[in-house]
TORGU-455010 format. One record per residue (C-alpha): residue in one letter; x, y, z. Coordinates in steps of 0.1 Angstrom, whole numbers, padded with zeros to 4 digits, always signed. Layout:
// TORGU-455010
AXYZ/...
END
This chain:
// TORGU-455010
X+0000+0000+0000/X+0028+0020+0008/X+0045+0014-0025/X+0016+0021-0038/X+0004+0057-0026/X+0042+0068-0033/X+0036+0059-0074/X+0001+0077-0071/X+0020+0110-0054/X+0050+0106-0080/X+0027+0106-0112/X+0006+0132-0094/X+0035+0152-0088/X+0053+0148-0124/X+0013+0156-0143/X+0012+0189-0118/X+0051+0197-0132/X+0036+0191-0170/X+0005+0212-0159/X+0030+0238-0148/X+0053+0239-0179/X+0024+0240-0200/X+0014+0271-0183/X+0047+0282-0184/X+0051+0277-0224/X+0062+0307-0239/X+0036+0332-0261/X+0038+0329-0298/X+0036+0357-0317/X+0017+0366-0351/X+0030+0398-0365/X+0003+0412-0391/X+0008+0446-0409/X-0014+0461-0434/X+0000+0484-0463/X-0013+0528-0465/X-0041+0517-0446/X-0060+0545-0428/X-0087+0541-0394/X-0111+0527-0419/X-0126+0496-0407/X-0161+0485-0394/X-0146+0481-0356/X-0135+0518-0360/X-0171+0530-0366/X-0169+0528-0402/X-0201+0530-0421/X-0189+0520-0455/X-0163+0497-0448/X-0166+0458-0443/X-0140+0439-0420/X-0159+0415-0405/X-0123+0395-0399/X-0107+0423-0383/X-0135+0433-0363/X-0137+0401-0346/X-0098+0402-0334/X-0106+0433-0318/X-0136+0414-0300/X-0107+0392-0286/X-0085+0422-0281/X-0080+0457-0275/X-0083+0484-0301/X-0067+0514-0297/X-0087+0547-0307/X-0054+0567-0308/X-0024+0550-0323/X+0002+0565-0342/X+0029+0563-0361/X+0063+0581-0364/X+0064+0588-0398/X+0039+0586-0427/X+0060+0570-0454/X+0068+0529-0454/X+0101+0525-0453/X+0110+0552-0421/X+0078+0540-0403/X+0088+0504-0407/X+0124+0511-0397/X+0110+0528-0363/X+0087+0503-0351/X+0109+0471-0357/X+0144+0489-0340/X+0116+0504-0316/X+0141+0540-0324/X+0125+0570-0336/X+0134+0584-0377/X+0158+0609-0357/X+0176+0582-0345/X+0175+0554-0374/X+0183+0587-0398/X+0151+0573-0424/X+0135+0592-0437/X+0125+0586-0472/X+0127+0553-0491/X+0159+0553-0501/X+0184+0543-0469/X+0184+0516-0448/X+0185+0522-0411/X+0217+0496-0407/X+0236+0525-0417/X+0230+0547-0389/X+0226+0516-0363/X+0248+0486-0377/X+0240+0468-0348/X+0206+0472-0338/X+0189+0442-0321/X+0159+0445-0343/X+0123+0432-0331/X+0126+0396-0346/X+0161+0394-0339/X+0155+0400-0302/X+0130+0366-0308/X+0156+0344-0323/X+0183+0352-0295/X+0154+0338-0269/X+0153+0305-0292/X+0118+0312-0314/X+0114+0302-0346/X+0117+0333-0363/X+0099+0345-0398/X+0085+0360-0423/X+0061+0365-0458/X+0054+0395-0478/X+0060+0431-0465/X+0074+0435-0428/X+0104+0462-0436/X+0100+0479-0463/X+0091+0469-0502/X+0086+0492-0530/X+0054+0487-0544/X+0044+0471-0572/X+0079+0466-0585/X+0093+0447-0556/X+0068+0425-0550/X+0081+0389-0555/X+0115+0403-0543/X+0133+0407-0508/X+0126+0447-0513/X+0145+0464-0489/X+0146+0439-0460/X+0171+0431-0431/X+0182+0393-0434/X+0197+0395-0397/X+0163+0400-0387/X+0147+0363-0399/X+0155+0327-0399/X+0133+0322-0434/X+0119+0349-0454/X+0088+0340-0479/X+0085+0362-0508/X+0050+0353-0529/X+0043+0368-0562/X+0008+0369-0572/X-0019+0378-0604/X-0018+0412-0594/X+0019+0416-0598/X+0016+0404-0631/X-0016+0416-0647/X-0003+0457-0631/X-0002+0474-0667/X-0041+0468-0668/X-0047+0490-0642/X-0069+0519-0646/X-0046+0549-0636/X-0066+0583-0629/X-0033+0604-0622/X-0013+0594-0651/X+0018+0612-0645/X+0024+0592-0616/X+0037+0553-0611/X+0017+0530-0607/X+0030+0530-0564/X+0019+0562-0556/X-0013+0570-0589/X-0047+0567-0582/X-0051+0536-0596/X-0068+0506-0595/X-0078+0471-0615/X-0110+0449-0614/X-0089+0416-0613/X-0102+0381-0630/X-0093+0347-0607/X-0101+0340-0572/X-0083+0351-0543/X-0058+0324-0544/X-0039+0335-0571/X-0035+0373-0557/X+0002+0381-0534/X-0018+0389-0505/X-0039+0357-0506/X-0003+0337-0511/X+0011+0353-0486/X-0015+0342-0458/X-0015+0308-0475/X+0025+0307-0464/X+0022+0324-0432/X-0003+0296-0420/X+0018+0265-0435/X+0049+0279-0415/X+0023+0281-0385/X+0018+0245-0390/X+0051+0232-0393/X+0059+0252-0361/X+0031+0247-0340/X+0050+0231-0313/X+0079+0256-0306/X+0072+0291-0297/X+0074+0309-0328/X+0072+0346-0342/X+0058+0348-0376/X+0056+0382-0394/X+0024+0385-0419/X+0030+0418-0440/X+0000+0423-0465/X+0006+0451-0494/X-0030+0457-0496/X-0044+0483-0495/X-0015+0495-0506/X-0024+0512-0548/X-0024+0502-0571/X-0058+0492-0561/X-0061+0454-0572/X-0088+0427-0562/X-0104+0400-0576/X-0137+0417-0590/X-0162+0399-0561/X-0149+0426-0536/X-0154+0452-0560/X-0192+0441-0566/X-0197+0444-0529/X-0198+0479-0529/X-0216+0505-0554/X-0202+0536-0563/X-0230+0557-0551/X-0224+0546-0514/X-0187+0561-0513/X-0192+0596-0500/X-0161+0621-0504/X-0150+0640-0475/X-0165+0672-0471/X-0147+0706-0481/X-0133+0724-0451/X-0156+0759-0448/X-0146+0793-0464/X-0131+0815-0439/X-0111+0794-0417/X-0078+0803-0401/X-0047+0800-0423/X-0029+0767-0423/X+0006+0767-0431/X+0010+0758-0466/X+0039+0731-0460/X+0009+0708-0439/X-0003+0703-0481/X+0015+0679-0500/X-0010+0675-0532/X-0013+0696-0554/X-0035+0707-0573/X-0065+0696-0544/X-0079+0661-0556/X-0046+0658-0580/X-0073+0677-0601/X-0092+0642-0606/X-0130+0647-0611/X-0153+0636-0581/X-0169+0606-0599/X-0130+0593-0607/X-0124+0599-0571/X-0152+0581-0560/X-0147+0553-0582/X-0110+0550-0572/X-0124+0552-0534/X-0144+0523-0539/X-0115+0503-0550/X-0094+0513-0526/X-0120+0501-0500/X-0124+0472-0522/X-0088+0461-0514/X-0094+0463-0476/X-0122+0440-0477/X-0095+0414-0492/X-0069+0419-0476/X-0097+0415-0442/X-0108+0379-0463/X-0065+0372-0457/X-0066+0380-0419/X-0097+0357-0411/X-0076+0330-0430/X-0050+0333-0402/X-0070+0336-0376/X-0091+0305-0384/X-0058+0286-0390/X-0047+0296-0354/X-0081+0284-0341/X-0076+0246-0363/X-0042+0246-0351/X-0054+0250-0317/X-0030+0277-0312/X-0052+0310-0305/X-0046+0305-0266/X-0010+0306-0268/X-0004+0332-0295/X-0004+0372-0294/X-0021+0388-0323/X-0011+0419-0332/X-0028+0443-0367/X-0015+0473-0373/X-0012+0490-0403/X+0028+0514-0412/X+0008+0542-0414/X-0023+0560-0421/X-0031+0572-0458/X-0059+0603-0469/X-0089+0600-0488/X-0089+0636-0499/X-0097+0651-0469/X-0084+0686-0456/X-0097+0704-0490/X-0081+0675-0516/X-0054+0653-0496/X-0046+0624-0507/X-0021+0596-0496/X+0005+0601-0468/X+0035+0623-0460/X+0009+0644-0444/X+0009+0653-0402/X-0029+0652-0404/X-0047+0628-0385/X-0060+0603-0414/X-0022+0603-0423/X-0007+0598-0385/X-0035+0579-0376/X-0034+0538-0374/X-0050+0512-0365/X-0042+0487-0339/X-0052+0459-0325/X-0035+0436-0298/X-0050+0405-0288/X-0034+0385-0256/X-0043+0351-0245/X-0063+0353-0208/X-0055+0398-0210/X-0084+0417-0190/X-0096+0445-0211/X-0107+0421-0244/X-0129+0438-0269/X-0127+0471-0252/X-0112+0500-0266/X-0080+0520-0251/X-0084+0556-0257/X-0049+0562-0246/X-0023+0578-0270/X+0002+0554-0281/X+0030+0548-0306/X+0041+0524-0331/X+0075+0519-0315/X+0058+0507-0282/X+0053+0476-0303/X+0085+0466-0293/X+0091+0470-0258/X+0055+0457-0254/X+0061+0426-0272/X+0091+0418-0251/X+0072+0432-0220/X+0043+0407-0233/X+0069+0380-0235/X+0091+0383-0210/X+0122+0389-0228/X+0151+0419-0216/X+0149+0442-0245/X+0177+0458-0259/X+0193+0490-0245/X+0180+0520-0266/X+0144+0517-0273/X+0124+0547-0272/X+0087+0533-0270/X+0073+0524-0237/X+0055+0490-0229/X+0017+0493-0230/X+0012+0461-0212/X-0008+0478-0185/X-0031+0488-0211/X-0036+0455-0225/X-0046+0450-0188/X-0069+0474-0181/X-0076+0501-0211/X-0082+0528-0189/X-0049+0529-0168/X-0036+0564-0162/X-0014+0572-0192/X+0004+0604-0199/X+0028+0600-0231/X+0015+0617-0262/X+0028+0605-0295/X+0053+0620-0319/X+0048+0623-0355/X+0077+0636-0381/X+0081+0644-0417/X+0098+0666-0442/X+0084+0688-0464/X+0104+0677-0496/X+0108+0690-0532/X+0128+0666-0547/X+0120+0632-0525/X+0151+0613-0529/X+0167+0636-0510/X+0171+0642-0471/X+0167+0681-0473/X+0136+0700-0469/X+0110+0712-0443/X+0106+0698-0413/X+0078+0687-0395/X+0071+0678-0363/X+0036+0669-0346/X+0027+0659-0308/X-0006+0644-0306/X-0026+0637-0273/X-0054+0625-0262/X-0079+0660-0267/X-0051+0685-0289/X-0028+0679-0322/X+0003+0706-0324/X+0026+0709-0351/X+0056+0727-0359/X+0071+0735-0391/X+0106+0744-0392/X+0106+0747-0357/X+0078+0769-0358/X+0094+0796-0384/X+0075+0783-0414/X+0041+0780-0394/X+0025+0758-0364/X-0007+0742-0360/X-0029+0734-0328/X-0062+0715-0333/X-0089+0704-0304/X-0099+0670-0311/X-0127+0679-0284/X-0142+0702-0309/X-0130+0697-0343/X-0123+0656-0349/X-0118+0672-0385/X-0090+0693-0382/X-0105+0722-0396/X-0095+0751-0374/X-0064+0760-0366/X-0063+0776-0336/X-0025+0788-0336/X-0032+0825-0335/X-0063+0823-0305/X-0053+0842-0275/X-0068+0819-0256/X-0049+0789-0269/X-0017+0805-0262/X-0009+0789-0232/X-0017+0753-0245/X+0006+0759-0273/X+0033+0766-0249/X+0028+0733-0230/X+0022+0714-0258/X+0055+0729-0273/X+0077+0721-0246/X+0061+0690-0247/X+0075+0684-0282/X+0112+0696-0277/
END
């Protein structure tokens, strides 16, 4: 008997240390980034716009009403977020350098997962690609960064010179343009590269992994397969209103197109609209594929989710915008969603201001690994927690005002947005600032720079920013 109760209190003992490792096992994480893609999705109170995917990851998450990122443009914002370093300090700032030259030995994101023994990788677009010509191609990626890299090549890549291009003087990676594509969803990049993200899931379903999904959608040109496109009518794409006559002066570097509206007519503009949203809708399709592989795979209560898009992108707000390089909010402006296995605050909504390069420390926070000496986001674990925990750091926004883009010089900008104001500086302030009241004018409308009564908010809010 005695021999007996000491095997029953062994096997107990060794099932309670397997119950313990199990709950010990180390978070996955699935990286997923979206391409230009502005606050435009059904969880965001979008009336147009159907993300039914999306919208149910932030049901199992927490979306944040105030993201931003730290500058409008792919390749610097993408450079930020994955050193976790601000474009002052990664020295990107257009598409053309890559931030190893400023910070040969940055620990990057990924990198930080492979030294802590996960299985580290990635498909499509997670630093930066020019788009369309890139596609199929490593782009502008970091190889230090990932143990295999994916890179699919779809339809759309192929089929580009049939697009219908409203601003013809442009390329195809920054015109107004769009294409109706024949085929299913299979045989598009985006649909290929969810289709690779999930087998590497499977192979790696039993090791901790970290798995970087980088969608180009919605990303112009515009290109679905046609089905998305018949899911929405023209008529039902309203164009932003016009700002109202009379309206304090804005400085005129904050405008980066012109003429307003690339001098497009409204109906071209709504019919590119519609494609654009089009292309959201797929890409959404995409993101439900990975989240119902991580449900087959059993694998949703062990991995982090996280959707984000590099930036935000206009819709030809603020009189005729269009695009990004802008400091307005549809340009500054992302979404994100985090999604934590067992986190308090699922589906609610964080109204706190955060960053893109929190990602980082959050992630390590999240995971338990010692980040690397330098970052310069902050962890919003205790967010993820409780969405209303006192928070106090605003977010930093930069861009420069640039004739000639392939080069570094220009116009500065600088914008520090909290939860209630937005303040930007041009130049320092000697070309122009701008102070809006998110309280008042969600639009960005009114600039309040020269109100006597604002005057002492924009000298907090400009101390704030140096």
């Amino acid at each position: 008997m005695r021999y007996l109760l000491s095997t029953v209190c062994a096997i107990t003992a060794l099932v309670g240390a397997a119950s313990a490792d199990d709950q010990k096992q180390p978070y996955n994480v699935l990286f997923i980034v979206s391409d230009d893609l502005t606050a435009r999705l059904g969880c965001y109170g979008d009336p147009v716009v159907r993300s039914p995917n999306i919208d149910r990851l932030a049901d199992s998450g927490v979306r944040f009403e105030h993201a931003y990122c730290q500058y409008p443009l792919c390749n610097p914002s993408r450079a930020s977020f994955m050193t976790g370093r601000r474009p002052a300090t990664t020295d990107v700032t257009e598409n053309s350098t890559h931030f190893r030259e400023a910070l040969p030995d940055a620990v990057t994101l990924p990198q930080l997962f492979q030294q802590h023994e996960y299985f580290v990788a990635r498909t499509g677009k997670i630093f930066h690609y020019g788009v369309p010509s890139q596609i199929g191609t490593s782009g502008f990626d970091d190889p230090p960064s990932w143990q295999q890299v994916i890179n699919p090549k779809g339809r759309d890549r192929m089929e580009q010179h049939l697009c219908i291009n409203f601003t013809p003087n442009f390329s195809l990676g920054i015109a107004l343009a769009y294409l109706e594509a024949e085929g299913d969803d299979s045989e598009q990049t985006d649909a290929m590269v969810a289709s690779a993200a999930i087998e590497l899931m499977e192979q790696h379903a039993d090791e901790p992994f970290f798995i970087g999904a980088g969608f180009f959608r919605p990303h112009v040109p515009s290109i679905a397969p046609k089905s998305y496109f018949e899911s929405y009518s023209v008529d039902e794409v309203q164009l932003p209103e016009t700002p109202p006559q009379g309206l304090p002066a804005v400085p005129a570097p904050a405008f980066d197109v012109h003429p307003a509206n690339y001098g497009v007519t409204p109906k071209n503009l709504q019919t590119f609209t519609r494609a654009y949203i089009a292309t959201i809708t797929f890409m959404d399709a995409q993101v439900g594929r990975l989240l119902d592989a991580l449900d087959r795979l059993n694998l949703r209560e062990r991995t982090i989710v996280v959707f984000f898009s590099d930036h935000g992108w206009l819709l030809g707000e603020h009189g005729g915008q269009w695009q990004k390089r802008s400091l307005f909010e549809e340009s500054a402006r992302v979404p994100l969603i985090i999604s934590v296995p067992g986190a308090g605050g699922n589906g609610q909504t964080c109204l706190r201001t955060v960053e893109l390069i929190d990602l980082f420390p959050t992630l390590a926070d999240l995971c338990g690994l010692t980040p690397p000496e330098g970052l310069e986001g902050a962890s919003v674990k205790a967010l993820l927690e409780d969405p209303q925990s006192p928070w106090d750091k605003p977010a930093i926004t930069d861009v420069v005002r640039r004739k000639d883009r392939s080069k570094k010089e220009g116009i500065p900008g600088r914008s520090l947005r909290t939860e209630r104001y937005r303040y930007s500086e041009w130049d320092g302030g000697a070309q122009g600032i701008e102070l809006y009241d998110h309280q008042t004018d969600p639009r960005e409308w009114r600039n309040l720079a020269d109100d006597p009564a604002y005057q002492p908010t924009i000298q907090r809010l400009s101390r704030m920013l140096r």
